[in-house]
One Martini backbone bead per residue (centre of mass of N, CA, C, O) as a GRO file, in nm:
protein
   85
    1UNK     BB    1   4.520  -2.556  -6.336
    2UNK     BB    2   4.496  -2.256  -6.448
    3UNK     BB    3   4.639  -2.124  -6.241
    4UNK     BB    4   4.912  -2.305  -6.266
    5UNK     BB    5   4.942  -2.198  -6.588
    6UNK     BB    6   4.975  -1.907  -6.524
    7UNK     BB    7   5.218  -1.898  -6.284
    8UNK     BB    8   5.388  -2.008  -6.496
    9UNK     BB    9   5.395  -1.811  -6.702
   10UNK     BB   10   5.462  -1.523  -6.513
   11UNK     BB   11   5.710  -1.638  -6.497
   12UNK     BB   12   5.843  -1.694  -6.773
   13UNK     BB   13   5.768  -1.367  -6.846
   14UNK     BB   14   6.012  -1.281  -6.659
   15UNK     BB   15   6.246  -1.427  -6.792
   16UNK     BB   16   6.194  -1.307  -7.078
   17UNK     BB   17   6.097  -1.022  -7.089
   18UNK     BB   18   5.813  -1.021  -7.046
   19UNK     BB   19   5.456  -0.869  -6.971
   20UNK     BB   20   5.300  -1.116  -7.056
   21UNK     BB   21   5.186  -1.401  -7.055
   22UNK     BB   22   5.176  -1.764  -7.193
   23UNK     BB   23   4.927  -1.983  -7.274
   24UNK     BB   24   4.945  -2.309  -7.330
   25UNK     BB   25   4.688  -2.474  -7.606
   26UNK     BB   26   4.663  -2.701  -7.881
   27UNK     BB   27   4.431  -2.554  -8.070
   28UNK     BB   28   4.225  -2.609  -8.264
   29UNK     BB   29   4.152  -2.396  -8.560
   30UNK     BB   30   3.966  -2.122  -8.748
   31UNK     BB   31   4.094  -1.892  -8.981
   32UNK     BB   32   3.933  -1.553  -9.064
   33UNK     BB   33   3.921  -1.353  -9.337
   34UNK     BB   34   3.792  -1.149  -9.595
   35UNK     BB   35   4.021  -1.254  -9.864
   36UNK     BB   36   3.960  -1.538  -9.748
   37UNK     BB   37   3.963  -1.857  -9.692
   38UNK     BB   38   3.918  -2.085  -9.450
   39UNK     BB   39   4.156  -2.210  -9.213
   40UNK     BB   40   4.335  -2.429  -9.059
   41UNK     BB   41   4.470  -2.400  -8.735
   42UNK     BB   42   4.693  -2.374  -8.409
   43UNK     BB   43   4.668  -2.259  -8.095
   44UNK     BB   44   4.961  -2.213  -7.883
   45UNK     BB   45   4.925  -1.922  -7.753
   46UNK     BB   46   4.784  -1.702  -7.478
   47UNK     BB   47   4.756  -1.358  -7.406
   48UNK     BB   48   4.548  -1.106  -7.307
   49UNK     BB   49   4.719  -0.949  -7.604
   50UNK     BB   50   4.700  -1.239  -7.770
   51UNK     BB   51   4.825  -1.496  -8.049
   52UNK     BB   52   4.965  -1.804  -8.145
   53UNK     BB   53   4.945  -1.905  -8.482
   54UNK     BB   54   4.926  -2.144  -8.696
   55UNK     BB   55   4.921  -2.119  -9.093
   56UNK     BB   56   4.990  -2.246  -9.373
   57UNK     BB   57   5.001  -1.914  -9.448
   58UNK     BB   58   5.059  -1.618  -9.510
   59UNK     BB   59   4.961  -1.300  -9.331
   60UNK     BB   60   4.923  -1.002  -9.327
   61UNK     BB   61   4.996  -0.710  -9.168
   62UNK     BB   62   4.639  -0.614  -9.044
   63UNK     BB   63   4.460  -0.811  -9.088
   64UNK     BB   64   4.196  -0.931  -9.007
   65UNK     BB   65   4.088  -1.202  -8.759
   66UNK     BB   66   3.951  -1.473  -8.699
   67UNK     BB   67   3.905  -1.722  -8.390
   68UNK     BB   68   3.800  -2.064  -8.395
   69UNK     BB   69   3.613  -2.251  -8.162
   70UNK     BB   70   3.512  -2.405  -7.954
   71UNK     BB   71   3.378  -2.164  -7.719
   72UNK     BB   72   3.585  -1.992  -7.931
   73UNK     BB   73   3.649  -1.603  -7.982
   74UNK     BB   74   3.890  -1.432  -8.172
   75UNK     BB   75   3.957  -1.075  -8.237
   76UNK     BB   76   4.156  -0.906  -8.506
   77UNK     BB   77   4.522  -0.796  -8.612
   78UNK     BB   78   4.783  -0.862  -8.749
   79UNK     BB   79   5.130  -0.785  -8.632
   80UNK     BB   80   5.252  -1.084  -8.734
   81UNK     BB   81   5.462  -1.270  -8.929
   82UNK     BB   82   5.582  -1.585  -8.971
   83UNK     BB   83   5.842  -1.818  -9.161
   84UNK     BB   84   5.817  -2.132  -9.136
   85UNK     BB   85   5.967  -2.542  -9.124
   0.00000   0.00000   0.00000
């Protein structure tokens, strides 16, 4: 299944012209920074260097960010952030 779901991502990310896949996860998540309490977040896909996480509030870009779930530990900071409707 998961192999079927990277390959599945390799092609749309040649048809995008994306460098890397993106594989889609649908996942709750706490995600933590240091200037702020934990919010719960959704973490929509994930890719080798990166992840497109929902959460309620804008992170300001630069900023270090802890992403958990059950068996998941994700660290890095913040490249983009948009505002959605």
């Amino acid at each position: 299944m998961v192999r079927e779901q990277y390959y599945q991502a390799t092609a749309t990310a040649a048809c995008e012209g994306r460098t890397e896949p993106r594989i889609k996860a649908g996942l709750l998540v706490v995600v933590s920074t240091p200037d702020a309490l934990p919010v719960e977040g959704c973490l929509l896909d994930l890719s080798p260097h990166g992840a497109r996480v929902r959460v309620p509030e804008m992170i300001p870009v630069g900023t270090p960010v802890r992403i958990e779930a059950h068996e998941l530990l994700l660290v890095g900071d913040i490249r983009r952030c948009e505002l959605t409707h």
